[in-house]
C-alpha positions in Angstrom: 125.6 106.9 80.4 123.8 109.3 83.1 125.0 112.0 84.6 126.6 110.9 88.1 124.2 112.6 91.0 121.0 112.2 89.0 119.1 111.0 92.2 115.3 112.4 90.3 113.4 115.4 90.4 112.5 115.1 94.1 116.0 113.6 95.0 119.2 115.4 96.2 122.0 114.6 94.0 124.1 111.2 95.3 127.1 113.4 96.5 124.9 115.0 98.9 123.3 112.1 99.6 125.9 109.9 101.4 127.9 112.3 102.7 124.3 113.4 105.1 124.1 109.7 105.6 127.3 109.4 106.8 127.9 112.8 109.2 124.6 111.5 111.1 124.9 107.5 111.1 128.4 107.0 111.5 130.3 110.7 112.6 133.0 109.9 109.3 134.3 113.1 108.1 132.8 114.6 104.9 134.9 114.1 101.3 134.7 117.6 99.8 134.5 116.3 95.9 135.5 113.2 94.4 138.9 112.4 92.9 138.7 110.3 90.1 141.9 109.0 88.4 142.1 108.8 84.5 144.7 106.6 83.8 145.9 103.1 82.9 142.5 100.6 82.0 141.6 101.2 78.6 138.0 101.7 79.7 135.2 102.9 82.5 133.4 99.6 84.7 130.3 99.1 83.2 127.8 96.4 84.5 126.4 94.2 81.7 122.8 93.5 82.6 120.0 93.2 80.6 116.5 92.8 80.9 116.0 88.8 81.4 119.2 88.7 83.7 118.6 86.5 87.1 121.8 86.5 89.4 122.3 84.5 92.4 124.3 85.1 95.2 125.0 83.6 99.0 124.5 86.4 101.5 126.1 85.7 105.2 125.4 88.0 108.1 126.9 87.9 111.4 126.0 90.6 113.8 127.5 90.4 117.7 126.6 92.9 121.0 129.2 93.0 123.5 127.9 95.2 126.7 128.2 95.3 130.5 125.2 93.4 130.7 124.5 91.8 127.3 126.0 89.5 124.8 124.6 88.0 121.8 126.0 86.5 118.5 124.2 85.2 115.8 124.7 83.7 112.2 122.4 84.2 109.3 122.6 82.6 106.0 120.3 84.2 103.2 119.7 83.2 98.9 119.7 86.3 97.2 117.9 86.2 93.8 118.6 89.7 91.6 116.5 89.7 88.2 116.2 92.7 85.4 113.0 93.4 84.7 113.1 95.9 82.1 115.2 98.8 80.8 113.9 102.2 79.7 116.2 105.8 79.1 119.2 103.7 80.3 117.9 102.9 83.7 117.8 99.3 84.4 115.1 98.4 86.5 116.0 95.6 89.3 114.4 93.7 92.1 116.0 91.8 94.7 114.6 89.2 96.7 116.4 87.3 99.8 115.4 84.2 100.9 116.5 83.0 104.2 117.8 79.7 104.4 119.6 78.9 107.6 119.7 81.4 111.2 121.5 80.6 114.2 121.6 82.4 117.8 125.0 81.0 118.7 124.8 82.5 122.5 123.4 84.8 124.3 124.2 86.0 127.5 122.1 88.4 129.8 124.2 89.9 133.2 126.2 87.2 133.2 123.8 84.2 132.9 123.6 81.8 129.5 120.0 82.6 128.3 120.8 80.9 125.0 118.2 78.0 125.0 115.7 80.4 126.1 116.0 83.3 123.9 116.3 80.9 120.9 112.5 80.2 120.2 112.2 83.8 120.4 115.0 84.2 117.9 113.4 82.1 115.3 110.2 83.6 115.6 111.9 87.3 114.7 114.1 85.9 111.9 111.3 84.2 110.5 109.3 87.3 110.3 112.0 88.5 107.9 112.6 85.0 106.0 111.8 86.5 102.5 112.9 90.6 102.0 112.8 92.2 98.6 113.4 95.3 97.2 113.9 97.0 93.8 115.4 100.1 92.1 115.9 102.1 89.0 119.9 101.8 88.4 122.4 103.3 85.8 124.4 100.9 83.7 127.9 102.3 86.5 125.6 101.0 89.5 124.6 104.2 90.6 120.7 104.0 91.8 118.0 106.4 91.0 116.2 105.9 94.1 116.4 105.3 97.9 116.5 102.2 99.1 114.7 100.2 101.9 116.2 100.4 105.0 114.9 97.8 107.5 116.4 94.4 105.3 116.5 91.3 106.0 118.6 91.4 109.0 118.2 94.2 112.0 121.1 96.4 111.4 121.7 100.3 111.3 124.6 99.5 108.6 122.8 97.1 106.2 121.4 99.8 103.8 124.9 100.2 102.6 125.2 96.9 101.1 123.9 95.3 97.8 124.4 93.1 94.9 125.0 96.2 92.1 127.2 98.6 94.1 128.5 101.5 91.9 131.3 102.1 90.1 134.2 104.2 90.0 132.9 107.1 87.5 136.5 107.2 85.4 138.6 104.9 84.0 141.4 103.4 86.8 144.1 101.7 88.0 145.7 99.8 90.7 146.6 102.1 93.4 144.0 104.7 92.6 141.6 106.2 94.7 138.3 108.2 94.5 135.0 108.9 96.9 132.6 105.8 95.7 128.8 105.4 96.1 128.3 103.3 99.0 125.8 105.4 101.0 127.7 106.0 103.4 130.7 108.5 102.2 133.7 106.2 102.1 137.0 106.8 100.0 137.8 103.9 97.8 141.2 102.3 96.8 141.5 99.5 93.6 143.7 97.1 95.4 145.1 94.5 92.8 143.6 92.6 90.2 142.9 89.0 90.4 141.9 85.7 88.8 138.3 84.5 88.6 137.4 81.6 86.2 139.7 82.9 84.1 139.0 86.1 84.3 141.0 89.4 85.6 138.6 91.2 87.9 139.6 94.1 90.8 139.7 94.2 94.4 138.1 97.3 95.5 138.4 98.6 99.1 136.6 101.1 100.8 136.6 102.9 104.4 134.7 105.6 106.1 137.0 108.4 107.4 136.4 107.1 111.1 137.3 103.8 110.2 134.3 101.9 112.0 132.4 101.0 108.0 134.6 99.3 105.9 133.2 98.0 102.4 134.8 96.0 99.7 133.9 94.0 96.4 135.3 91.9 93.7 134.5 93.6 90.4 134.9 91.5 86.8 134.6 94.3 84.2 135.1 92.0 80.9 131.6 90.2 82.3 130.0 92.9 83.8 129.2 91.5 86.7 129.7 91.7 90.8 131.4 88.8 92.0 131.3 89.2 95.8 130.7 92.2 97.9 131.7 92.6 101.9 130.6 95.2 104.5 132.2 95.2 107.9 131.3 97.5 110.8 130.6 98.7 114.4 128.7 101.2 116.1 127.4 101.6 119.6 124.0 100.4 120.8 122.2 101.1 124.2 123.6 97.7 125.4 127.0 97.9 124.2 129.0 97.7 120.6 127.4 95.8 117.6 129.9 94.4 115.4 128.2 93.4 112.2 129.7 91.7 108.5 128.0 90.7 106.0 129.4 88.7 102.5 127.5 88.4 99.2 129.0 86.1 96.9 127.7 85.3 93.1 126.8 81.6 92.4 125.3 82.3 89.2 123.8 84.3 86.4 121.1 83.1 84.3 119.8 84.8 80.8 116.7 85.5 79.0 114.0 84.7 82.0 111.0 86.8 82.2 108.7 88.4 84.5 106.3 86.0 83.8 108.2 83.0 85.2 109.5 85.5 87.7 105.7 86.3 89.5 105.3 82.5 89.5 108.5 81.6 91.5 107.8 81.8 95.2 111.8 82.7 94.9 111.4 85.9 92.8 107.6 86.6 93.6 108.6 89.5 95.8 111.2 90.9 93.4 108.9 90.7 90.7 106.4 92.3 92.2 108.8 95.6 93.7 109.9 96.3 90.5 106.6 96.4 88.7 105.2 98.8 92.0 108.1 100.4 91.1 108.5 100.9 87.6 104.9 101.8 86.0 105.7 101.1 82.7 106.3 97.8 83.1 103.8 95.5 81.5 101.7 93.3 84.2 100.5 90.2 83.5 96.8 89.7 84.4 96.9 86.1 85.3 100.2 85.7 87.3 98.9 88.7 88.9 96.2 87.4 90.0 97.8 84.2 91.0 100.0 86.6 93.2 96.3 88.0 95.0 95.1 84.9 95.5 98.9 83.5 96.9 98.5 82.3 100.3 101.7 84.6 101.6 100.3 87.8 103.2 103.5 89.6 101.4 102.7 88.8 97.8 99.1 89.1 98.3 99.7 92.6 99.9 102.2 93.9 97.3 99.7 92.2 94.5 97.0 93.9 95.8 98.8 97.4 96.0 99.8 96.8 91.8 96.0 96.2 91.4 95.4 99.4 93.2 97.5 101.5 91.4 97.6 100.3 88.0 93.6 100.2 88.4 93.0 96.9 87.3 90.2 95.0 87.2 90.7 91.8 89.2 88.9 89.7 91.6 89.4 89.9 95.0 87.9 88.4 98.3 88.6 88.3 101.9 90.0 85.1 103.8 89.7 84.6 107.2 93.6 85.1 107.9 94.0 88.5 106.3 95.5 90.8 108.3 94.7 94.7 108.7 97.0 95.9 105.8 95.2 93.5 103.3 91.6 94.3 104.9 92.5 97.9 104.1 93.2 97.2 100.8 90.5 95.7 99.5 88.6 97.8 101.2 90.4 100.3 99.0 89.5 98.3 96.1 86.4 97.9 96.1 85.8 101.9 96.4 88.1 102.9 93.5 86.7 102.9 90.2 88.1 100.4 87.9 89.0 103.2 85.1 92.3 104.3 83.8 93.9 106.4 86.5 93.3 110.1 86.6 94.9 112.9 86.2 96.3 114.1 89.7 94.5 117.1 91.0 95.3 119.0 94.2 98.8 119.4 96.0 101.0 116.4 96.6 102.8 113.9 94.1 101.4 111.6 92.2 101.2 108.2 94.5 102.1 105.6 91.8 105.9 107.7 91.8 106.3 106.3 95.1 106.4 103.0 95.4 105.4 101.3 99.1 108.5 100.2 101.5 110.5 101.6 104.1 113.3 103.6 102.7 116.2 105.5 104.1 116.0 109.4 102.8 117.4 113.0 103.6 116.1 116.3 103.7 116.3 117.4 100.4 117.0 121.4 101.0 117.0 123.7 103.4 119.6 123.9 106.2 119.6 121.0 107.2 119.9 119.5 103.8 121.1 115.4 103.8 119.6 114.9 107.3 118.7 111.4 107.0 115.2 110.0 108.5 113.6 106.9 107.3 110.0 106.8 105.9 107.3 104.0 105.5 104.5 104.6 103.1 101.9 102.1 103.0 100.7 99.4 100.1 97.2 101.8 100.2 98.8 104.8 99.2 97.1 105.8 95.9 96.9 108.8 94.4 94.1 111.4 95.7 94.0 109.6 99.1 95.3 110.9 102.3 96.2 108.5 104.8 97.3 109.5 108.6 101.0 109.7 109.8 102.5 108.6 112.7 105.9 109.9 113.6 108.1 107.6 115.8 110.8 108.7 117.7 113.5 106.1 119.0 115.2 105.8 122.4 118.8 106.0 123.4 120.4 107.7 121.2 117.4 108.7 119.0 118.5 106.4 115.8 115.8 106.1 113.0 117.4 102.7 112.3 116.0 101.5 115.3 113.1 102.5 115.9 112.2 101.4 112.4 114.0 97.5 113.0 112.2 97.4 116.2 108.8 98.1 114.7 108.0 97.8 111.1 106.9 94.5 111.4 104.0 95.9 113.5 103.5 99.6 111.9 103.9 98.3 108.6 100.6 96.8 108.5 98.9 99.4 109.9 98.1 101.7 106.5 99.3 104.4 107.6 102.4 106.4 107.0 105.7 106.3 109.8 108.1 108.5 110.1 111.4 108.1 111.9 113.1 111.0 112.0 116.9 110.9 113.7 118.3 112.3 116.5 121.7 112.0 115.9 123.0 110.5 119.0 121.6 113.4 120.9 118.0 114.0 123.3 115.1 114.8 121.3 114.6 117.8 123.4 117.5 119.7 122.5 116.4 122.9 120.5 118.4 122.0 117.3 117.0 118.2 117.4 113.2 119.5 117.7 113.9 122.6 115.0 115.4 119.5 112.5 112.7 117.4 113.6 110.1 119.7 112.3 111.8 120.0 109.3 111.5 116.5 108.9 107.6 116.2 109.4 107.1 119.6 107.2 109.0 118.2 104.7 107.0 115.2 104.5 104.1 116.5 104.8 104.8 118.9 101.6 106.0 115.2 99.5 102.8 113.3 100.8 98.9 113.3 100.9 98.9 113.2 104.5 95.7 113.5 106.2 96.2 116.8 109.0 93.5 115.9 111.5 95.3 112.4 112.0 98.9 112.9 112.9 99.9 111.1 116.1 103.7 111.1 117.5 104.9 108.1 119.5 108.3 107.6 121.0 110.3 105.0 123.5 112.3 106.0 126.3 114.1 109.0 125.1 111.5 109.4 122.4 108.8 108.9 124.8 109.8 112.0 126.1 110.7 113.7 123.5 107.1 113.0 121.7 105.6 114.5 124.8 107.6 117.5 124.3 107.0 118.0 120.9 103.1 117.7 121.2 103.5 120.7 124.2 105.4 122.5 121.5 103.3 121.9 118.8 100.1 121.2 120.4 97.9 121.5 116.9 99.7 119.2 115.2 99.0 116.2 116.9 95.3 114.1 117.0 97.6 112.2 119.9 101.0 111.4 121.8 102.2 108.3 122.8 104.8 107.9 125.5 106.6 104.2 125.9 108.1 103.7 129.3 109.3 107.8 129.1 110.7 110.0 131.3 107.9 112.5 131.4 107.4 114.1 134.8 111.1 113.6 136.6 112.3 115.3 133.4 110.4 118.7 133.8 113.4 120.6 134.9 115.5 119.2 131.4 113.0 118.9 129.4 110.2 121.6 130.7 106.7 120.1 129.6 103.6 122.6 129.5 101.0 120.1 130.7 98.4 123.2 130.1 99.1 123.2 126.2 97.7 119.5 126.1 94.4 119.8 127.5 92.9 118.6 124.3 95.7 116.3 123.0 94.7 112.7 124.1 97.3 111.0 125.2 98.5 107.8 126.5 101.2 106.4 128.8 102.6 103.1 129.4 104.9 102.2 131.5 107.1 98.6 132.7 106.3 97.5 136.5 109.8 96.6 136.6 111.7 99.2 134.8 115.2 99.9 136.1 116.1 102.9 133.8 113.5 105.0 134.2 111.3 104.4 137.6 107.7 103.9 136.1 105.9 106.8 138.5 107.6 109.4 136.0 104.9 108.1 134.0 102.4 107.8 136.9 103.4 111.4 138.1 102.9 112.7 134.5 99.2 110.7 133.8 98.4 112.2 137.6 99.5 116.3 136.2 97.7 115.2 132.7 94.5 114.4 134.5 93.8 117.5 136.3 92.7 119.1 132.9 92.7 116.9 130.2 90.1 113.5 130.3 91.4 111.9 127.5 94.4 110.5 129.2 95.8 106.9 129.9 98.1 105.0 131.8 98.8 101.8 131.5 101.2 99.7 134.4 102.4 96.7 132.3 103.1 93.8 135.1 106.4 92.5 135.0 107.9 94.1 132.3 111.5 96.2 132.0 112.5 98.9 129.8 111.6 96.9 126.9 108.1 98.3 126.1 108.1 99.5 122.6 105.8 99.4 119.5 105.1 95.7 118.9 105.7 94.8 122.1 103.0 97.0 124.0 100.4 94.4 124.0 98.9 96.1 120.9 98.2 99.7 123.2 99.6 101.7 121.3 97.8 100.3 117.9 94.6 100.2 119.6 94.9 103.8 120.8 96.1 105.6 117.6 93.2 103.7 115.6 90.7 104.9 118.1 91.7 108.3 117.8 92.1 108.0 114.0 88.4 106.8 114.0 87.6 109.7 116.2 89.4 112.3 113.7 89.2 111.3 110.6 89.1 113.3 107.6 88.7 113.4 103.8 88.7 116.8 103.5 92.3 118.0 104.2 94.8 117.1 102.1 98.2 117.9 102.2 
């Protein structure tokens, strides 16, 4: 068995890990260090998976806003399909693919007024943009992972993250009554209930609760199978518009043994899952014609994630353009048909090697430093390939400043941009605040050191309060920053607060968009600001989106934003600095 805490050579150890995660995300006090009973069952929990293994299991989300002004509850009913693709130094690599089935908006109410049959079309358009999700990781044979995992699922949610169909194990052998700090990633102390029947089987309630009490997680653990039988997350947090309450169920309906990859990349069930844990795990053998089945799939997921295994493993395999594919899949076989069709090199220059880090967007924490476990959430793009630097943009949410979401509100958008987005996290605070900014460029250093990023073409965006706060940062940091983007900010009636130096961005272009009808924050801040801006810098924009709130973010800009950070990537682009 691994050592507990192995997280990899560029990871902090687990125990560091959730207890960052859970000081910023949900304010639980820290555990200081496990305590791990060592008493009463004759042996430690192991999971018995094998390469071949397919489990199935029913995943239920309900999530429900109650605020001063808005209401919402809705019902989601997902298929999750979990299959072993491989084994190596006792890691078991597994990818998980959820496949919606059913979704319902049961109301919603907006100041008062049922909006339900309205808001539903626009419901079902967002949930079917997330009707397949599928991740993967490297995991010990006690659950523990070896890698970050995604954090925009398949339902919006800052708590999400924490829940999944091979949770970890206590590290010692227990007993009912016992308690210890468990792996969820956010720090909760655990508690094995009772035992129970299952199919004739004794198995364990396990229950676990953050120190604030607001994240409580529980599962159903049969130890003489191996095998998670149901898992439960239940928690509440508050939102702009009032408190979320979110729970979410898995529950096993079956395992399956001795499949294979092969029939996995040809089941539009498993396609996705098949295809994370190959990107993920590069010694995993590929098959050449289920791959290329996968390119020439008519879903713009497996074609992307296909064409991003073709990239990286430098295979040889035919590719065209159709006249649906989007800007991701332009840009990669655009990539394609530049690279050489050799066995990769050897990595020169700074930087990681690219193939170690597989495409997604994961939650992850500063990894030294003193600010060490500060969680921020990263996207890097299907193009990434070694000795490539791509541009960065880094995102900064409004309200509270959460990374969760900024990243739920646009990775549908971003993600198919190519480049890499960083959402740092403000920790319920303004992103002006000297100790938010000094993490914040701790954040962006940090990534900057782990990435080929390419310098010329770093942009910062932000809504509301990150709208501000990415004007501010480019005044303080000026040479950074090939652009700023501020949605619907505060910008000029903050000046007092938040003191922007206009004069440092003379040659920072910048652009600024603002809701007619916003009743937050009165759109001339923005006017005021593009009016200061335009005394000495020419590359400046407004933009006065007609009958629109404070609702303008990326995805929902009319494609502004997009438009301007390509142009100015264009304008600045460079292969000559690489990080």
């Amino acid at each position: 068995m691994h050592t507990r805490g192995r997280a990899g050579s560029r990871h902090l150890g687990i125990l560091e890990y959730v207890r960052g995660l859970c000081f910023w995300l949900c304010g639980a006090a820290l555990v200081t260090a496990p305590a791990m009973a060592q008493l009463g069952s004759p042996r430690a929990w192991l999971y018995d998976l094998r390469p071949g293994d397919h489990l199935t299991y029913t995943e239920t989300a309900e999530r429900e806003l109650t605020g001063p002004h808005a209401q919402f509850k809705t019902k989601l009913r997902f298929k999750s399909e979990v299959i072993v693709a491989g084994e190596k130094g006792g890691l078991l690599t597994a990818g998980m693919q959820r496949n919606i089935e059913n979704a319902e908006l049961v109301f919603e109410r907006q100041r008062g007024k049922d909006v339900t049959a309205r808001e539903r079309p626009g419901f079902q358009e967002r949930v079917a943009g997330r009707a397949h999700f599928a991740e993967a990781n490297e995991i010990q044979p006690d659950g523990w992972p070896r890698r970050y995992w995604q954090a925009v699922r398949e339902s919006s949610s800052r708590i999400l993250v924490g829940l999944h169909e091979i949770e970890p194990l206590p590290a010692g052998v227990v007993k009912v009554g016992d308690h210890w700090q468990g792996g969820s990633v956010f720090a909760m102390q655990f508690r094995f209930e009772r035992e129970l029947t299952i199919e004739q089987e004794s198995c364990a309630l396990v229950t676990g609760e953050t120190a604030s009490g607001k994240l409580r997680l529980s599962y159903v653990f049969c130890p003489t199978s191996g095998i998670m039988h149901s898992v439960e997350l239940e928690g509440s947090y508050e939102t702009f518009d009032g408190e979320m309450h979110e729970k979410f169920f898995l529950t096993l309906d079956g395992r399956k043994r001795g499949e294979d990859l092969a029939a996995w990349l040809e089941s539009p069930a498993t396609r996705l899952a098949a295809l994370r844990a190959l990107l993920l795990s590069d010694w995993l053998p590929v098959d050449s014609t289920r791959l290329q089945a996968a390119i020439d799939a008519t879903d713009p997921q497996v074609r992307t994630l296909a064409l991003s295994l073709t990239a990286r493993r430098r295979l040889t395999l035919s590719s065209r353009t159709r006249p649906n594919d989007n800007e991701l899949i332009l840009k990669m076989l655009s990539l394609l048909s530049e690279s050489p069709r050799t066995a990769p090199a050897e990595k020169s220059g700074p930087g990681p090697d690219a193939s170690s880090d597989p495409p997604g967007t994961f939650l992850q924490v500063v990894k030294q430093g003193p600010y060490a476990g500060l969680p921020y959430i990263l996207h890097i793009p299907e193009n990434y390939v070694r000795d490539r630097s791509l541009p960065l943009v880094v995102y900064l949410a409004g309200g509270p400043g959460r990374a969760f979401d900024a990243a739920n509100a646009s990775d549908a958008e971003t993600g198919k941009w190519g480049y890499f987005i960083l959402y740092p996290d403000a920790g319920g605070r303004m992103w002006w605040e000297s100790e938010v900014s000094d993490r914040t460029l701790m954040v962006l250093n940090e990534v900057l050191a782990e990435f080929r990023i390419d310098a010329s073409r770093i942009f910062i965006a932000g809504f509301s309060n990150g709208g501000t706060g990415a004007l501010y940062y480019a005044t303080l940091w000026p040479t950074h920053f090939a652009g700023v983007v501020s949605l619907m900010g505060a910008a000029e009636c903050l000046r007092e607060t938040a003191p922007l130096d206009f004069a440092k961005l003379a040659n920072v272009p910048v652009l600024l968009v603002h809701g007619e009808e916003d009743d937050v924050i009165p759109h001339f801040c923005s006017e005021d600001a593009y009016k200061s801006l335009r005394k000495r810098n020419s590359a400046v924009e407004y933009h006065l989106l007609k009958k629109r709130g404070h609702d303008i973010t990326i995805g929902s800009d009319d494609g502004l934003t997009r438009q301007f950070v390509h142009r100015m990537s264009e304008t600045s682009q460079s292969t000559s600095t690489v990080h």
